[in-house]
Every structure is written in C-alpha cells, then in structure tokens.
C-alpha positions as CSV (number, residue, x, y, z in Angstrom):
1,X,121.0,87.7,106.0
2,X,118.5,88.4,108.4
3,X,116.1,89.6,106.4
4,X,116.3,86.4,104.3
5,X,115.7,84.0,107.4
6,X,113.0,85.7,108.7
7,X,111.0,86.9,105.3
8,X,107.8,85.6,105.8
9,X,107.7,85.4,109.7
10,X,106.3,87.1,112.8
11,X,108.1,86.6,116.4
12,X,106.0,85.5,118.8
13,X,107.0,87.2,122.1
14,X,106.5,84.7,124.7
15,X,108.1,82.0,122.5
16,X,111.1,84.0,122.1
17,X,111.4,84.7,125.8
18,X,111.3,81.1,126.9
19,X,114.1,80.4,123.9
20,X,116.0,82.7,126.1
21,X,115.6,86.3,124.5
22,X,115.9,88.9,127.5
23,X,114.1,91.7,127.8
24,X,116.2,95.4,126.1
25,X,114.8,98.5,126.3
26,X,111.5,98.5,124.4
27,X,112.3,95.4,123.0
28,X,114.1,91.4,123.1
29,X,117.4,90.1,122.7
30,X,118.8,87.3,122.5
31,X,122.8,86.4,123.1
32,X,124.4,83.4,122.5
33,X,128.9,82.8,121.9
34,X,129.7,80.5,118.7
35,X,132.4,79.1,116.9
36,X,134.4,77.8,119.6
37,X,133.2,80.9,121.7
38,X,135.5,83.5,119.5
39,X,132.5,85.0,118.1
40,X,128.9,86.1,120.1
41,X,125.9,86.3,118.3
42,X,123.0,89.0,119.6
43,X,119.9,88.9,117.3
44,X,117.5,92.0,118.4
45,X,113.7,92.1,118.1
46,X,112.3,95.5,118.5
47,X,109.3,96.4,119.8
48,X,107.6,96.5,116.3
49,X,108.8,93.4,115.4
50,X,111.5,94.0,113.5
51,X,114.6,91.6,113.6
52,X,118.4,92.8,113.5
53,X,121.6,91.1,114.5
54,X,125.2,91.3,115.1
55,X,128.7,89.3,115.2
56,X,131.0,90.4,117.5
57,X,134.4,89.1,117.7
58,X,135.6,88.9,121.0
59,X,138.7,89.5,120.3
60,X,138.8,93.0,120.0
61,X,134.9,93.3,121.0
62,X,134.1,94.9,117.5
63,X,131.2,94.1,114.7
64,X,132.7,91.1,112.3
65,X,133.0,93.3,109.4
66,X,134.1,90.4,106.8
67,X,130.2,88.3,107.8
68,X,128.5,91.4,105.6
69,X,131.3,91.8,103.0
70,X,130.1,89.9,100.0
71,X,134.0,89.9,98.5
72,X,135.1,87.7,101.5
73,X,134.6,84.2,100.7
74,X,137.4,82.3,102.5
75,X,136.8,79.1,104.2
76,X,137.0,80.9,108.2
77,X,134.6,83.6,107.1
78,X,132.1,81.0,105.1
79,X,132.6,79.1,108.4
80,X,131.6,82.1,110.7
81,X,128.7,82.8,108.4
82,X,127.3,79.6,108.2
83,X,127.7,79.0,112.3
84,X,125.5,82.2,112.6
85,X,122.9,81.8,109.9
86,X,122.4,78.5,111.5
87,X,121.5,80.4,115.0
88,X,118.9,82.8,112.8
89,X,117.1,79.8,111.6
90,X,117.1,77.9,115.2
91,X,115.3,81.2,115.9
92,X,113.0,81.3,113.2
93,X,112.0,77.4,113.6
94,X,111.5,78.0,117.5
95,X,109.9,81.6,117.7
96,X,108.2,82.2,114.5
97,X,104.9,81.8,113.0
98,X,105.1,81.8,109.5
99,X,103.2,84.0,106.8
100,X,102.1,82.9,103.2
101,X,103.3,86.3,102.0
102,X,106.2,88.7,103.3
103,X,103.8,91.8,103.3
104,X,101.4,92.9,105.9
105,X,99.4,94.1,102.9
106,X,99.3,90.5,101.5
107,X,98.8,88.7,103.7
108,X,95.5,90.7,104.6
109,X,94.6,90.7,101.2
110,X,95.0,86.7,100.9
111,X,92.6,86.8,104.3
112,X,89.5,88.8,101.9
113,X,90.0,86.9,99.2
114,X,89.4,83.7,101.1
115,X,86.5,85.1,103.1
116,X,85.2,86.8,100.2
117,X,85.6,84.1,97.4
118,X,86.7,81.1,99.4
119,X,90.1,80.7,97.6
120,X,93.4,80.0,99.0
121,X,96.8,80.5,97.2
122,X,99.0,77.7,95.4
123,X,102.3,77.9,94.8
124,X,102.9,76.1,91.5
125,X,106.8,77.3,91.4
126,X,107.9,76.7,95.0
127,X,111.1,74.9,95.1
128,X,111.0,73.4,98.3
129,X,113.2,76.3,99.9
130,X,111.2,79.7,99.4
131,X,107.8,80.4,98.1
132,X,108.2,82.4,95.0
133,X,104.4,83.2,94.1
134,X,101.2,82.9,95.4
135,X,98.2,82.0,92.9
136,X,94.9,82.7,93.3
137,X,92.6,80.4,91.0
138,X,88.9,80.0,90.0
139,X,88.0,76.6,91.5
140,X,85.6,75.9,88.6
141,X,88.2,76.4,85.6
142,X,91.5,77.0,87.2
143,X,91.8,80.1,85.6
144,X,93.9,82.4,87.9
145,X,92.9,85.6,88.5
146,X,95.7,86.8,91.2
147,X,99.6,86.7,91.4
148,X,101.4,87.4,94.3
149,X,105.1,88.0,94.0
150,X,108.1,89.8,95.8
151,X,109.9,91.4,93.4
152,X,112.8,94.4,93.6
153,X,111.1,97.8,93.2
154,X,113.3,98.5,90.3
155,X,111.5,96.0,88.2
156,X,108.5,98.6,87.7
157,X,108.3,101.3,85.8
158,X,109.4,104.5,87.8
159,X,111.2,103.0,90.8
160,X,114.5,103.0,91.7
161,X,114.4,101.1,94.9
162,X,116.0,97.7,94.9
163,X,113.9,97.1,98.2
164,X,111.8,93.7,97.8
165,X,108.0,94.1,97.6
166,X,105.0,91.9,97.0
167,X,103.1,93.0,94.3
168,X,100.0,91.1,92.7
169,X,98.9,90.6,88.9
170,X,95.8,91.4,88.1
171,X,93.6,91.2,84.9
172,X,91.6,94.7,84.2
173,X,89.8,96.3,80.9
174,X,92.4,97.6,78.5
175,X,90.6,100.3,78.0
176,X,90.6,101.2,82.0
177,X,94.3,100.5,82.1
178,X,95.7,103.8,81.4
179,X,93.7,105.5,84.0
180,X,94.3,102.9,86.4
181,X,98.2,103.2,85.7
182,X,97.6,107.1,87.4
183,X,96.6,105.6,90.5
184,X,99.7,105.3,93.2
185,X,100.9,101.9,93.8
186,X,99.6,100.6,90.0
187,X,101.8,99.8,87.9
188,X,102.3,98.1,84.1
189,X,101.8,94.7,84.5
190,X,105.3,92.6,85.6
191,X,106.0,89.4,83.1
192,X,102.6,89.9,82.2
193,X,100.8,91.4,78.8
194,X,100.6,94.9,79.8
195,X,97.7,95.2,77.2
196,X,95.6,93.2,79.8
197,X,96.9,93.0,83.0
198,X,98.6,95.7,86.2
199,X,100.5,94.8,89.2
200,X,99.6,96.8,92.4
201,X,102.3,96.8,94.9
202,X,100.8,95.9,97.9
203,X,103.3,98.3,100.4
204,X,100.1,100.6,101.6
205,X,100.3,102.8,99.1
206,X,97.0,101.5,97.8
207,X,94.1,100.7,100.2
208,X,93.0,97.3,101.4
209,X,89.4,98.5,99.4
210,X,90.3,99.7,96.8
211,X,92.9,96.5,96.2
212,X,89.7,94.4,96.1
213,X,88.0,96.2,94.2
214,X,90.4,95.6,91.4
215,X,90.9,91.8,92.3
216,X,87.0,91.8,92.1
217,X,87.0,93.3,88.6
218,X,89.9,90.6,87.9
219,X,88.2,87.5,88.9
220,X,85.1,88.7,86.8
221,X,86.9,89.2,83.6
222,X,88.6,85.6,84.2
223,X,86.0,83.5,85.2
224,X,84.0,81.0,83.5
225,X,81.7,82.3,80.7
C-alpha cells in the first residue's frame, strides 16, 4: 500500500516535520490514532528516503495483520484499510514532491533528454489516477523515439522478479540488436517489434552514458528524413 501512494514521490524533510513527523533514530516518523482511536497509524521515513508503515491495534498493541492479507475483504477490515490509506495520501499531498517517473534512473534520464534535445514526456494513456508511460516525441513529426514504462521484472526475458521497474523502448539497427541484447540491463523489446526495438531497464544496471547513447542512436533512426 505504501509503495503505491508514494510511487513517484520524494519526502521533503522539513515539510514532513512541520506535518508533525518526529525525529527516530536516523530518520522521521510520524504517529497519528484512527478509526475511533482503536487503531494507530506510524508511517516511517528513513534516512534514505524510503517510506514504511504500520497499523497497530491497540487492543492488544500488535501489527493489524488482516490490513496486508489480501483474502480479508469484510466491511471492518475495508473500513480500517481505507481510514489508513487515506492518512498515506494526506502525507503524500502535504510532504511530497512529485516525480514524472518512479526511478532515480528515469527521472535523470528524462533531465538529459530535455537538456539535450529539448523534449519533455507525454502521457497519451494517463487515466487521470496514475501515469502509465512516458513518451518522448520528435517535435517536428511526432514520431516517438522513447517509452518509459514500469513494468514487473518478470515481463523480460530472464527475470524472475515481480519487483516493478521503469524500463524505456528504444528503436536500434536490427542488425546491432543481438549484440546489444548481451549488454546487462538490455533486453528484447516489451510490446514492441523485437526486430527493431530493446527496452533498457533503467535500475543502474546500465549507465546514465551509455543509456543516451542508445536513445541518441533511437531518435536518429526515427526522425524526419
């Protein structure tokens, strides 16, 4: 649940001490009773920036088990669930700056690619709710020579991960593709002709450099002839 507020956002710090995180250990937290005060909610930001949280019940001060348990979808749990989720996205609104991508890697690579060709990303299929991919287009032909999207590890060819990653579609020379393919972090292209296209996974297995390089070779072989 957490994961899914806060995809795509950063805590600032000072925002989230003066929403009333308190300082723990080497990082924040923030504490807050719910549901007519049978529950408390503590959302932790470590020092990294990495966001985790709990539901206690008071009760028998213990984790709220049935919140995580998929199976459990009675009216009091859905009503526990959605109490909390709505504290996560008070947090998010009030302490968050928001990211175009869910990567580090991405969202650096979206920077170059707007300093470098002066192009910034649509997002033809967003439905309002979450950003699904990021398209990077020739402003001349609107020919799009980039694709950013988080997809589960699983979906490319040798992973077994169901961890989410961005990965980006890019256009290269067929005949280049198989020794591209031997490069970690390059993969077949995803719901793309694999004939003519590869999807890096942008989790810093491949190089900021060497990234561009290949979205350079892209945007030459799709712009206007």
């Amino acid at each position: 649940m957490e994961d899914r507020v806060f995809e795509r956002k950063k805590i600032v710090p000072e925002r989230a001490r003066s929403f009333g995180f308190a300082p723990d250990g080497d990082g924040l937290l923030f504490s807050r009773d719910f549901h007519a005060g049978e529950f408390r909610a503590e959302v932790r930001v470590s020092r990294d920036g990495k966001i985790s949280g709990r539901v206690i019940d008071k009760m028998n001060d213990e984790d709220y088990a049935p919140l995580r348990a998929e199976g459990m979808r009675g009216a009091y749990v859905s009503g526990v669930r959605a109490a909390y989720e709505a504290i996560l996205n008070e947090i998010a609104d009030a302490c968050c700056d928001e990211y175009l991508f869910a990567s580090d890697q991405a969202n650096r690579i979206a920077r170059l690619i707007r300093e470098r060709y002066g192009v910034a990303p649509d997002f033809p299929f967003d439905d309002g709710r979450d950003r699904t991919a990021g398209v990077f287009r020739h402003a001349d032909n609107g020919r799009w020579f980039g694709l950013i999207m988080r997809v589960k590890k699983s979906v490319l060819a040798g992973e077994t991960d169901p961890v989410r990653v961005d990965v980006m579609n890019l256009k290269a020379e067929p005949g280049k593709i198989p020794e591209l393919r031997r490069i970690p972090g390059v993969y077949p292209a995803y719901h793309m002709n694999r004939k003519y296209w590869i999807s890096l996974a942008l989790d810093g297995r491949l190089d900021d450099g060497t990234a561009m390089e290949l979205i350079g070779e892209s945007f030459r072989l799709t712009e206007k002839k």
